[in-house]
FIDREN-303421 format. One record per residue: x, y, z of N, C-alpha, C, CB in turn; residue in three letters. Coordinates in steps of 0.05 Angstrom, whole numbers, plus 32768, in hexadecimal, padded with zeros to 4 digits. Glycine has a CB too. Example, Ala and Ser with C-alpha at 12.3 -4.5 7.8 and 13.67 -1.06 7.14 Angstrom:
<sites>
81087F8E809C80F67FA6809C81087FBE809C80E27FA780B5ALA
81017FD3808E81117FEB808F81028001809D811A7FF48072SER
</sites>
This chain:
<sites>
80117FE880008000800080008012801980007FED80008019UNK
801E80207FF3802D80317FE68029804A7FDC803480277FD7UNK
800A80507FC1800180677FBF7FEB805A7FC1800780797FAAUNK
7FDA80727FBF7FBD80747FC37FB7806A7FA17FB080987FD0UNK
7F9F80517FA17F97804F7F8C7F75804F7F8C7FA580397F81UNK
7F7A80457F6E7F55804D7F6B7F48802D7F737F4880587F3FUNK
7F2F80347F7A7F2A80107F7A7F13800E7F5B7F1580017FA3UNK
7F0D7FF97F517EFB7FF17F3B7EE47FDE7F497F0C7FE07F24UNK
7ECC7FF47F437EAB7FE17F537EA47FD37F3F7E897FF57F5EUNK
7E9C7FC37F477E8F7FB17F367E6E7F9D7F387EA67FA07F34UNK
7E5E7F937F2C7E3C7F987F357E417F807F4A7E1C7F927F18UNK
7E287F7E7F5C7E297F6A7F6D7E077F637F737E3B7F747F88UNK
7DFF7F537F797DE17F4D7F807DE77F357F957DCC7F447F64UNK
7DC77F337F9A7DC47F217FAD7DCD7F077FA77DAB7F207FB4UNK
7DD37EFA7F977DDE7EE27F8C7DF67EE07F9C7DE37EE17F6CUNK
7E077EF17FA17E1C7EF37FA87E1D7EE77FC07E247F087FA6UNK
7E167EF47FD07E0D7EE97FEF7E057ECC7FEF7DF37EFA7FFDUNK
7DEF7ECB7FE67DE87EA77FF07DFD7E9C7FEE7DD27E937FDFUNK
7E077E9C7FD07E207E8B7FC57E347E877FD97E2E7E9A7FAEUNK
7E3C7EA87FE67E547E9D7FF57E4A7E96800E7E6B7EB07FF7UNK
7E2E7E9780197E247E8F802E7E1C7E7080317E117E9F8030UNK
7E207E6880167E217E4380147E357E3F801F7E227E327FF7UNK
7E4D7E4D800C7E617E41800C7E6A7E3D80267E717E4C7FFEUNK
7E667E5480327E767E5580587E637E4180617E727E7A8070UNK
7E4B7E4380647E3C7E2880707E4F7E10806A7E1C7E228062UNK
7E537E0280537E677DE8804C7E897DE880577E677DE68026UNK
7E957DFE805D7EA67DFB806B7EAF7E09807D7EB37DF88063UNK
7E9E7E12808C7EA37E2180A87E9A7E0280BC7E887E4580ADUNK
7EA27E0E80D67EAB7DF180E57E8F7DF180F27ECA7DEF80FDUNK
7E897DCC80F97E6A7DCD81037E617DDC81207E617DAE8107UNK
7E4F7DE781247E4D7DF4813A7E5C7E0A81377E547DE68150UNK
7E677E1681237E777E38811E7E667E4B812C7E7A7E4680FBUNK
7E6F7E6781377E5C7E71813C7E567E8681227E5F7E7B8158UNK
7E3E7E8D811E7E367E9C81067E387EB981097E1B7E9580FDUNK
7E427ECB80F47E417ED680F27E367EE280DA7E4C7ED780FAUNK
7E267EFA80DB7E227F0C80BE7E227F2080B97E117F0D80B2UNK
7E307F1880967E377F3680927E2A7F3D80797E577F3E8090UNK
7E227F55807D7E227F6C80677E287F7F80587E1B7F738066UNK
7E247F7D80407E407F9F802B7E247FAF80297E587F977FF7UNK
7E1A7FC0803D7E067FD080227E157FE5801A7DE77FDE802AUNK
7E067FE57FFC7E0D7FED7FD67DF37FF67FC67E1A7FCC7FC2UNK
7E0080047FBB7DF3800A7FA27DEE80017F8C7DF980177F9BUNK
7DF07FED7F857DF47FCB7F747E0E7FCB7F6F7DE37FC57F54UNK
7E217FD67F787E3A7FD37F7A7E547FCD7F8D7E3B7FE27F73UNK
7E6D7FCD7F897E787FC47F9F7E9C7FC17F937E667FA57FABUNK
7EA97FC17FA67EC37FC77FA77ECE7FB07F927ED07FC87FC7UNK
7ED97FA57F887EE47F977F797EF57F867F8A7EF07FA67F66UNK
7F077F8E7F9D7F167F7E7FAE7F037F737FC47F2C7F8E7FBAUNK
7EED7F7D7FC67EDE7F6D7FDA7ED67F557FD77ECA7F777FE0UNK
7ED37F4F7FBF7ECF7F367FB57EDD7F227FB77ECC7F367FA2UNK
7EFB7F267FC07F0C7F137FBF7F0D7F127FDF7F267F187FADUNK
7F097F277FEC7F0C7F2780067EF67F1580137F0B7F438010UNK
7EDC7F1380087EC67F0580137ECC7EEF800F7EAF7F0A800AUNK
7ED87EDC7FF87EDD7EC17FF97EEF7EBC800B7EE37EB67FE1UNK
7F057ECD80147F1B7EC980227F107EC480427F307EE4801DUNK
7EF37ED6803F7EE87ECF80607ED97EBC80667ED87EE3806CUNK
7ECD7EA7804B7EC57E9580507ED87E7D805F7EBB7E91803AUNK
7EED7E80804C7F037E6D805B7F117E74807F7F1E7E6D8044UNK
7EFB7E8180857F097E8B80A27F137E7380B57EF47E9C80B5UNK
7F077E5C80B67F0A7E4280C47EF97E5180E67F357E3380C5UNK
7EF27E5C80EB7EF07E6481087EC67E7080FE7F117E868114UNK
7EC27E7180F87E9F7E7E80F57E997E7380D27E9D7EB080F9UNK
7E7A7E7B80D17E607E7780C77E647E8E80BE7E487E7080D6UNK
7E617E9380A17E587EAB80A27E3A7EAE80857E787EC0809DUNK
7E267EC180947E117EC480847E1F7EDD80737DF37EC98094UNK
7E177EE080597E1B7EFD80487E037F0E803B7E2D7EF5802EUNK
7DFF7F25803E7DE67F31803A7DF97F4880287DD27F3A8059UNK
7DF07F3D80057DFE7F567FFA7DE47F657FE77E1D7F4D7FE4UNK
7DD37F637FF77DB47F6C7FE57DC07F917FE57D897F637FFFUNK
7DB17F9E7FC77DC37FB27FC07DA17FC57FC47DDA7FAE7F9CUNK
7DAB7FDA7FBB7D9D7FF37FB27D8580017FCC7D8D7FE87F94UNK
7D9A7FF87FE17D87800C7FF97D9480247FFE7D847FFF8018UNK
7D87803C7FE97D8D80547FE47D9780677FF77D7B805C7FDBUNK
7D88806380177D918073802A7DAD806380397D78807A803FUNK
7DBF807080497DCC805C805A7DBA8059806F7DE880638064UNK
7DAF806B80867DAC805B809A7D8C804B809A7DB2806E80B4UNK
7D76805080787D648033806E7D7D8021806F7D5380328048UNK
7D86801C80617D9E800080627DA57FF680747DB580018059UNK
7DB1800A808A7DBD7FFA809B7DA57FEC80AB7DD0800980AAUNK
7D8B7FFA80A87D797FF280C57D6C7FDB80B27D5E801080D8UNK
7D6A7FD4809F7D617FBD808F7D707FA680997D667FC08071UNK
7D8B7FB0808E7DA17F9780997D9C7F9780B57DC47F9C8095UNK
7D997FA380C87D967F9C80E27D7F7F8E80EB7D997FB180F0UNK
7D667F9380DC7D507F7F80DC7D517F5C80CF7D3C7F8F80CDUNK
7D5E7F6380B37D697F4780AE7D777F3E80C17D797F448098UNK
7D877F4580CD7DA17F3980DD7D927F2880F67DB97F5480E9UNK
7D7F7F3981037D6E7F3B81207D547F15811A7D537F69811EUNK
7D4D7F1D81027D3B7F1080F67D3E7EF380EB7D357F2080E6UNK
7D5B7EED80E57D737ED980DC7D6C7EBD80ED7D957EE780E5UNK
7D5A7EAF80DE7D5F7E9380F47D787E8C81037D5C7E7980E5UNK
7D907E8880FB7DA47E8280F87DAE7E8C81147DAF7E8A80E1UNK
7DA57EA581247DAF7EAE812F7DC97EBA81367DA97EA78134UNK
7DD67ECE81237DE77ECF81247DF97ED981387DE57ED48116UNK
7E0F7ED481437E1B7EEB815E7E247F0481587E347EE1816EUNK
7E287F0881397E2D7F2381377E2A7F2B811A7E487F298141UNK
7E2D7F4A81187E277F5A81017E397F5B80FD7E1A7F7080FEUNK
7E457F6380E07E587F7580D57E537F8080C17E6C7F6D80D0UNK
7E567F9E80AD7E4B7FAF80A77E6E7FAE80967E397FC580BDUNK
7E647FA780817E7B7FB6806F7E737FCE80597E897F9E805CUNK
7E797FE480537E727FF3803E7E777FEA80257E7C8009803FUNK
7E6A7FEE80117E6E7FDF7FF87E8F7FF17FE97E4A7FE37FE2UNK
7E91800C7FF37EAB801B7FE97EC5800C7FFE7EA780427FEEUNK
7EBF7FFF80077EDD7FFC80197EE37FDC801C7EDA800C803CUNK
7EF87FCB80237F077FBD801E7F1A7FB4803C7F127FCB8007UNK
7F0B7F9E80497F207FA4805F7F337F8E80617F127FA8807CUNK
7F457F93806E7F607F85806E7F5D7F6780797F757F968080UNK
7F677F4E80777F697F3280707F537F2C80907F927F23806DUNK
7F647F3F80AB7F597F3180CE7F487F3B80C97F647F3780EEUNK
7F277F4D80B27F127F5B80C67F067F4380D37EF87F6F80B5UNK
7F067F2980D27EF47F1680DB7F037F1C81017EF87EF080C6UNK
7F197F2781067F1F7F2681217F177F3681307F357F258125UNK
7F017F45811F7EF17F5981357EDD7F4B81457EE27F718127UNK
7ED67F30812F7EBD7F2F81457EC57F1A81617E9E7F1F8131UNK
7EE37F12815C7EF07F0A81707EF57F15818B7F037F078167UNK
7EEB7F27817A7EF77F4281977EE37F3D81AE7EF27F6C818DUNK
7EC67F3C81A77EA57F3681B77EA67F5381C37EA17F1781D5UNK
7EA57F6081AE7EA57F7881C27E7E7F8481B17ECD7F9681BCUNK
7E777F9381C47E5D7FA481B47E5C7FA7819E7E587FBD81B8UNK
7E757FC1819F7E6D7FC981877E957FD181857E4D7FE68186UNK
7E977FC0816A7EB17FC781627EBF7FCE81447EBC7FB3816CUNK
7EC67FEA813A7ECF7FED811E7EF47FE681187EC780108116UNK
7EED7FE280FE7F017FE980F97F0D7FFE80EC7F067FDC80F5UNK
7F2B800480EE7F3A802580E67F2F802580C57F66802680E8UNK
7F1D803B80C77F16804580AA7F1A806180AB7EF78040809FUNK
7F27806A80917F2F8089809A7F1D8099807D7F5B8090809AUNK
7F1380AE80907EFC80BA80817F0380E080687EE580C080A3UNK
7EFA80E880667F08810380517EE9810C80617F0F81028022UNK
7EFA812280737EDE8138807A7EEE815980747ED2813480A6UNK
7EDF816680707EF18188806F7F0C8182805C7F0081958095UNK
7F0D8172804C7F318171804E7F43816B80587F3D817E804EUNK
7F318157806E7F45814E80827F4E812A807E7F35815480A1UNK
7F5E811F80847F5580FF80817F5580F680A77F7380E78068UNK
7F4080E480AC7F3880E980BB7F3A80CC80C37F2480F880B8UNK
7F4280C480DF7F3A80A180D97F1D80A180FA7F66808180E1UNK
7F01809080E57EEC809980EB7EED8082810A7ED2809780D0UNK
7EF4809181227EFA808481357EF180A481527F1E8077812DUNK
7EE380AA81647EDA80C081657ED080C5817F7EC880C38152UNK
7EDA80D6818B7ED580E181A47ECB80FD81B07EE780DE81ADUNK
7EB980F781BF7EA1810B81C87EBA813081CC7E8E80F881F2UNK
7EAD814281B87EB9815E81BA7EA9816C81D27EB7816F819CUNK
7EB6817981D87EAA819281EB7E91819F81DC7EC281AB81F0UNK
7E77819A81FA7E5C81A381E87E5581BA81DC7E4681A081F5UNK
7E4981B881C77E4781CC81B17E2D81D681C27E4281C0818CUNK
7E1881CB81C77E0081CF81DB7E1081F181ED7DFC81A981F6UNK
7E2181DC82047E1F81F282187E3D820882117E1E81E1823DUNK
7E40820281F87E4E821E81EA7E39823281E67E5D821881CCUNK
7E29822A81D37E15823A81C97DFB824781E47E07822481B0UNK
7DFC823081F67DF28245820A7DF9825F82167DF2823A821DUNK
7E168254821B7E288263822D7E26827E82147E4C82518237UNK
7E2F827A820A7E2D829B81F27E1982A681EB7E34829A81D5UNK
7DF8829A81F57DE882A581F67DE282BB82127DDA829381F1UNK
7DE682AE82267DDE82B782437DF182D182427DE7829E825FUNK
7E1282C9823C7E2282DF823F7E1B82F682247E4482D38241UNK
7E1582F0820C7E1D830681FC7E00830581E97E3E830281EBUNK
7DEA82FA81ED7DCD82F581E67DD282F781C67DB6830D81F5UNK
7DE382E081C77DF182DA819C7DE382C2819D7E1F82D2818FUNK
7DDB82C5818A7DD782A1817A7DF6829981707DBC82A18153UNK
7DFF827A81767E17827D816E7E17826D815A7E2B82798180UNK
7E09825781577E01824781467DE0825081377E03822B8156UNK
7DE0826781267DC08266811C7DBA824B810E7DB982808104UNK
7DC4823C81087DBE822280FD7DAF820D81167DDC821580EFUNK
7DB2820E81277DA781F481377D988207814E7DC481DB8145UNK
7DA6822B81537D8E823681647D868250815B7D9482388182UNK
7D77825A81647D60827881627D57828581747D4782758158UNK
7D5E829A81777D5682B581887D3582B281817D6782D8817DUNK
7D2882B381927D0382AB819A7CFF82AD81A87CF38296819AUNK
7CE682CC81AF7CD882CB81C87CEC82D281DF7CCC82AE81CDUNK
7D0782EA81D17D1882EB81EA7D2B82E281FE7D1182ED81F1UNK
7D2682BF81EC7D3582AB81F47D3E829F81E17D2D829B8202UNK
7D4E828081E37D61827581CD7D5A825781D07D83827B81D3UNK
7D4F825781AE7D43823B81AA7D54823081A07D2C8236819BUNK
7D4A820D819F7D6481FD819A7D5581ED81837D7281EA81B7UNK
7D6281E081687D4E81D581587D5581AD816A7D5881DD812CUNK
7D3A81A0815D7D368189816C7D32817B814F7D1D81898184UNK
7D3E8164814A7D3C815581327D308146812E7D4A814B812BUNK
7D26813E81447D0F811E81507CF7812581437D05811A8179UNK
7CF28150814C7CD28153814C7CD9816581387CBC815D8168UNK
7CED816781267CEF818881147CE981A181237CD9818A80FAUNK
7CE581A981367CE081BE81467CF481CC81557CD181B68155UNK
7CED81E481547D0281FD81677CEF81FD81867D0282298153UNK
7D0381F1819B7CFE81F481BE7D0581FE81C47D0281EA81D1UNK
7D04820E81D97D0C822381F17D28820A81F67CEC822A8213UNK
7D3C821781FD7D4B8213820B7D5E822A82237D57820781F9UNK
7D58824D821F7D678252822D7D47826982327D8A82588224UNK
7D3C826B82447D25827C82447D2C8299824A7D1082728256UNK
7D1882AA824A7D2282C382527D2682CB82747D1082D58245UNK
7D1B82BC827D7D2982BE829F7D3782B582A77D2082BB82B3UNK
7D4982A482907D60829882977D62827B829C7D6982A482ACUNK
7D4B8271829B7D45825A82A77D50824982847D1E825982B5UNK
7D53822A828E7D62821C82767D59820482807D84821F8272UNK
7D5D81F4825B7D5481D382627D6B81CA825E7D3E81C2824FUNK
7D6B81B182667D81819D82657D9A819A82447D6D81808269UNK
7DAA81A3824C7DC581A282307DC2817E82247DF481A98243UNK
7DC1817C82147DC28167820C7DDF8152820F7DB9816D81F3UNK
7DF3816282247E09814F82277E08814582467E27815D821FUNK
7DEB814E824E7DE0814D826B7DF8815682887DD58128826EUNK
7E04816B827A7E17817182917E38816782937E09816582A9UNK
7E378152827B7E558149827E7E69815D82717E59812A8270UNK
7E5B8177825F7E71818682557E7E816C82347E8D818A8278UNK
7E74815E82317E78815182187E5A814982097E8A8136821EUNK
7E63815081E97E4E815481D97E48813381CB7E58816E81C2UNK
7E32812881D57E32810F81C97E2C811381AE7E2080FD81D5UNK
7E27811C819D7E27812981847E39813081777E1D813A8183UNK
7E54813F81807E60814C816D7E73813E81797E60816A8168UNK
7E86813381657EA7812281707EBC8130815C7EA880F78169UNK
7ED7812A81647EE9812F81637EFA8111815B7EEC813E8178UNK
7F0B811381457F1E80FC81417F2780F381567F3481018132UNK
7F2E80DE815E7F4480D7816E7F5C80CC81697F3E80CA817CUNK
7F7280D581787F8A80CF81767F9780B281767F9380DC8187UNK
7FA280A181617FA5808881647FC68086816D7F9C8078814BUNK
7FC3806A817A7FD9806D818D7FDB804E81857FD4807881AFUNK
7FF38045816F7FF78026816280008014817C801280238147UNK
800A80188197800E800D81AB7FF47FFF81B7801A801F81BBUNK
7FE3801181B27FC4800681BC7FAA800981AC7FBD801481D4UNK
7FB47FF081997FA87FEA817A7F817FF181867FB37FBB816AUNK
7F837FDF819E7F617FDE81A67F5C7FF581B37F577FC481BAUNK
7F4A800981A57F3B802181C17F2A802D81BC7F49803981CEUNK
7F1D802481D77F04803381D47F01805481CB7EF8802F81ECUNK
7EE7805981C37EE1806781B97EBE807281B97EED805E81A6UNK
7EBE808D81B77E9A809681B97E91808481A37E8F80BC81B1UNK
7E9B808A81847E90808281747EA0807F815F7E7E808D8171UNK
7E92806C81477EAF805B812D7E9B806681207EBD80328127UNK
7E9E806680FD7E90806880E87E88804480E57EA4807980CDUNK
7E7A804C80DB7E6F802380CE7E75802180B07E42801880CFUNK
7E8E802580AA7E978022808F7E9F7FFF80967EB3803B8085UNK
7EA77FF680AA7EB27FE280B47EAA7FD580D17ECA7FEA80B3UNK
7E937FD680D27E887FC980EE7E797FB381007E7F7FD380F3UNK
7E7E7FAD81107E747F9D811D7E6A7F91812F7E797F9A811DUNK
7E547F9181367E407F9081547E2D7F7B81577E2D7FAA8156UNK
7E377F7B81767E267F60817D7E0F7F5B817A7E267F588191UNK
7E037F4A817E7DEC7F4881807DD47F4D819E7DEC7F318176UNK
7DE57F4A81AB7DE37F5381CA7DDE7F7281C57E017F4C81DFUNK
7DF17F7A81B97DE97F9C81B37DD37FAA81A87DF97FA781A1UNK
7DD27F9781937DBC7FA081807DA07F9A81917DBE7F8D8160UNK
7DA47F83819C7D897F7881AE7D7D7F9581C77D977F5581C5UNK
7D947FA681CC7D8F7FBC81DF7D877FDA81D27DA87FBF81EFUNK
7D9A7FD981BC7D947FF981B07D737FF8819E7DB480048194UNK
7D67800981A97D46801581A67D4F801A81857D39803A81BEUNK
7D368012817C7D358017815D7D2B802A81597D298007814DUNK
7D34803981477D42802F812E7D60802F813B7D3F80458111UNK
7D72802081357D8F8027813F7D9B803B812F7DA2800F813EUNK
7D99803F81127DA5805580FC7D93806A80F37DAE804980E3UNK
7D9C807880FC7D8D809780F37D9C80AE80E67D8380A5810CUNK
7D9880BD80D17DA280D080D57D9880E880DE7DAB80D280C5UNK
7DA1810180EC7D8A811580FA7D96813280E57D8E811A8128UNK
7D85813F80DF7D86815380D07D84817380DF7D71814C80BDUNK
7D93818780DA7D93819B80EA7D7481AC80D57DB781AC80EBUNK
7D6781C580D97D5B81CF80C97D5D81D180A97D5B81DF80D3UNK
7D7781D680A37D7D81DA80857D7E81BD80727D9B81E88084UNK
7D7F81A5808B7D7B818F80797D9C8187807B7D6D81998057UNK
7DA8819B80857DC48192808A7DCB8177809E7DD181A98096UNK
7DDC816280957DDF815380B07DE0815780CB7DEF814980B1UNK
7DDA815480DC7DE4815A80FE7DF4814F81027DD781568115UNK
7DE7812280FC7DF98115810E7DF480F980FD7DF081168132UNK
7E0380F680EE7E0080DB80E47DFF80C880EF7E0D80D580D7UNK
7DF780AD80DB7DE4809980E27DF0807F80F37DD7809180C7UNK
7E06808480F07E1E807681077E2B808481147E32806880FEUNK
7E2F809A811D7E3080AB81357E1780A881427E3580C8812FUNK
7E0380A981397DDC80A681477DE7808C81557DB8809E812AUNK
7DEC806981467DEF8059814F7E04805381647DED804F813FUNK
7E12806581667E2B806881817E17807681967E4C80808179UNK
7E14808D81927E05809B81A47DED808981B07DFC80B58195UNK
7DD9807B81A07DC1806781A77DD2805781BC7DB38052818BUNK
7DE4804981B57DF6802F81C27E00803F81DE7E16802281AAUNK
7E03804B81D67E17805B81FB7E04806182097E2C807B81FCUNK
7DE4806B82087DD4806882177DC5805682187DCB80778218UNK
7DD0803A82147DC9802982157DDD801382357DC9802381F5UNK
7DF28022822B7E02801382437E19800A822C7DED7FF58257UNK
7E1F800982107E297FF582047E43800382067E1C7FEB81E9UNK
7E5A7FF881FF7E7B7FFC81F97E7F800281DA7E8E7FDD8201UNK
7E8A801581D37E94801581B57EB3801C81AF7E83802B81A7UNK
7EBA8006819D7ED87FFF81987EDD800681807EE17FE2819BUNK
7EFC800A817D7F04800281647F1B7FFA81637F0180148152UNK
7F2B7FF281527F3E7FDA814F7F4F7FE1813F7F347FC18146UNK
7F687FF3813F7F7C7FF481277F897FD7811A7F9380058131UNK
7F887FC7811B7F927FAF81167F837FA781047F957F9E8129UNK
7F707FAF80FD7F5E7FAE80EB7F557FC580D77F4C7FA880F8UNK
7F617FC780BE7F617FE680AC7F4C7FDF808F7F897FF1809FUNK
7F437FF680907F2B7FF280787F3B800980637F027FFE8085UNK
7F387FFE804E7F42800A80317F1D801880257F537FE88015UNK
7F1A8037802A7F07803C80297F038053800B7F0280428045UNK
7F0480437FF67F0680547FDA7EF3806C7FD67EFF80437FC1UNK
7EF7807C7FD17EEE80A07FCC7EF1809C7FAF7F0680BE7FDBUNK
7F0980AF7FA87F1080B97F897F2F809F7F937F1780EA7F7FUNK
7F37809D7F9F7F50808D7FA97F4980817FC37F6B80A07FAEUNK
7F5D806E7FC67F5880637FE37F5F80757FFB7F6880487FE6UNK
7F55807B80117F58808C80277F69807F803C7F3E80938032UNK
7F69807080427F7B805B804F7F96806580467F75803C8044UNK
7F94805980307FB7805D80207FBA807C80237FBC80537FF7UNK
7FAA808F80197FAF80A9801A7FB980B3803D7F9480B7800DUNK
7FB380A980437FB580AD80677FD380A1806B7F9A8096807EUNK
7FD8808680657FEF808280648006808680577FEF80758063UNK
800A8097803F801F80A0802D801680C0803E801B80998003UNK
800980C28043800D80E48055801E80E1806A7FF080F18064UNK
801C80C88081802B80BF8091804680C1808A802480AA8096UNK
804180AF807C806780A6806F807380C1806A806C8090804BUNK
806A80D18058807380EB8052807A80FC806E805C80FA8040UNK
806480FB807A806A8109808F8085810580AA805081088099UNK
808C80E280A8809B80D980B680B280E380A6809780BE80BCUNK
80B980E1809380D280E8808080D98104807F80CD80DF8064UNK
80C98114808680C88132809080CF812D80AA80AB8142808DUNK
80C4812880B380D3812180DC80F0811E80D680C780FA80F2UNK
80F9810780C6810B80F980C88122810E80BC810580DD80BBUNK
811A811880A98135812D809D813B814980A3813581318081UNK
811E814D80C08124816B80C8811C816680E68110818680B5UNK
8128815480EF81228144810781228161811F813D8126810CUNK
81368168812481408184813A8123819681358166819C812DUNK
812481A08122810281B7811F80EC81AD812480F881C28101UNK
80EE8194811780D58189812280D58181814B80D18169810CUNK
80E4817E815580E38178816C80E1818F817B80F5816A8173UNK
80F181A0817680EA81BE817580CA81C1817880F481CB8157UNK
80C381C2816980A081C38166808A81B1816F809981C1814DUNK
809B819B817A8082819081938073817C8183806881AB81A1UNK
807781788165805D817281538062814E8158805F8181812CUNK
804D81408162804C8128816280528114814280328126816EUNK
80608101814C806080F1812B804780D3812D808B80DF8122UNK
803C80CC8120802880C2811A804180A18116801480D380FEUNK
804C8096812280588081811180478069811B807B807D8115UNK
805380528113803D8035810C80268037810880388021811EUNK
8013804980F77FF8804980FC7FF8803780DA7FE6806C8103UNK
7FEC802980E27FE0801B80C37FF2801B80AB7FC5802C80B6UNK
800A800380B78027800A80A2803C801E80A08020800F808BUNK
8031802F80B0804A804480B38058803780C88042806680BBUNK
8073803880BD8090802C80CA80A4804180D080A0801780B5UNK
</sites>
């Protein structure tokens, strides 16, 4: 993995699945425990996935069911379909896994579900702002009791997108009911911040810092480009588990696997993710690789201006996903 390349999709239907869902039935070991997985797609799908899925039939350790039924237009319709197939599955399976039809994961993903953890991803690195991002994510300082606090002191809307000066006070928009609430009234009086006092925004996250010493860590929330959850989990989180919530303009708030982290943690559940496990997640190029030849570049810059850079405090990113 050297440069970033393109990947080639290619069509896929439901045929696909049974087929390889025979196949693993005939040589997965008797009494395996089952697992299933699903790519939802657009009738399409990564080209290398294909070779990767036969490669997981031969796991010798699980069962695995395959659900590659295509053309569920929304993500989080799809995912909550697949989560009803999955729930609904004679077979009973012990766990989900959720592959995206754009991404490609590396030879161990079957060692996530080894892990028995809730809910566990693997390293998929995302393109947000221009940033590359690896979708792994921890609760930011609340945007809620920012926007309060700059109301009471300087009577600003700081966010007009999610609130509104009304009635002398400062409403907050609600996505559940489409409606603007009182949240800061005019005698001062206030309802509950939606991070209920902890000073962290279960909504809005922040990357987190990976640390290749401690491949496994927890985390608020993973993207589900690459995921995996028990069934114990799924049996607790209130349906729908995937949602996406929309601010007024129709703009996202909080996507539909951030919703399903957020559902799961008030649920009681644990959410992981696993560097030992890397997803090749194709855009215009693979993001993965682009993440990693940024690395490398960046280490080789450490390495030939080593004094300035130490000088400057600036952390180096080394072993993360091939970087040596």
């Amino acid at each position: 993995m050297d440069e970033p390349v393109r990947e080639i999709v290619v069509d896929v239907d439901e045929k696909l699945g049974k087929e390889l869902t025979e196949k693993s039935a005939a040589v997965s070991p008797q009494n395996a425990p089952v697992v299933y997985i699903a790519m939802p797609n657009m009738g399409t799908m990564a080209a290398g996935m294909f070779h990767r899925m036969f490669e997981m039939v031969d796991n010798g350790k699980y069962r695995l069911i395959f659900n590659t039924k295509s053309n569920a237009r929304f993500h989080d319709y799809a995912r909550n379909s697949i989560v009803e197939n999955f729930m609904e599955s004679p077979e009973k399976p012990v766990a989900l896994m959720m592959i995206d039809s754009d991404c490609i994961p590396t030879k161990n993903v079957l060692d996530l579900v080894g892990l028995d953890k809730d809910i566990v991803a693997g390293l998929a690195i995302c393109w947000i702002e221009g940033k590359l991002l690896p979708s792994i994510w921890k609760k930011a300082p609340c945007e809620q009791c920012r926007c309060r606090e700059i109301w009471k002191k300087e009577k600003k809307v700081h966010d007009p997108e999610q609130y509104m000066a009304k009635n002398h006070g400062l409403y907050r928009w609600n996505p559940f009911t489409t409606q603007w609430n009182p949240f800061v009234y005019p005698d001062g009086k206030e309802e509950k911040c939606r991070c209920q006092g902890t000073g962290f925004d279960p909504w809005v996250f922040n990357a987190m810092d990976l640390d290749p010493s401690k491949p496994l860590m927890k985390a608020d929330a993973v993207g589900a480009a690459c995921l995996v959850i028990a069934r114990r989990a799924l049996d607790r989180v209130p349906y729908p588990p995937f949602q996406f919530l929309y601010k007024p303009s129709r703009r996202i708030m909080l996507t539909e696997d951030m919703f399903f982290c957020w559902k799961a943690s008030l649920s009681g559940l644990e959410t992981w993710a696993d560097l030992r496990v890397a997803v090749s997640h194709f855009k215009e190029v693979d993001l993965l690789a682009m993440f990693v030849s940024r690395n490398k570049a960046y280490i080789k810059g450490y390495e030939e201006g080593k004094a300035s850079v130490q000088q400057s405090g600036i952390v180096v990113p080394r072993g993360i996903v091939g970087v040596r």
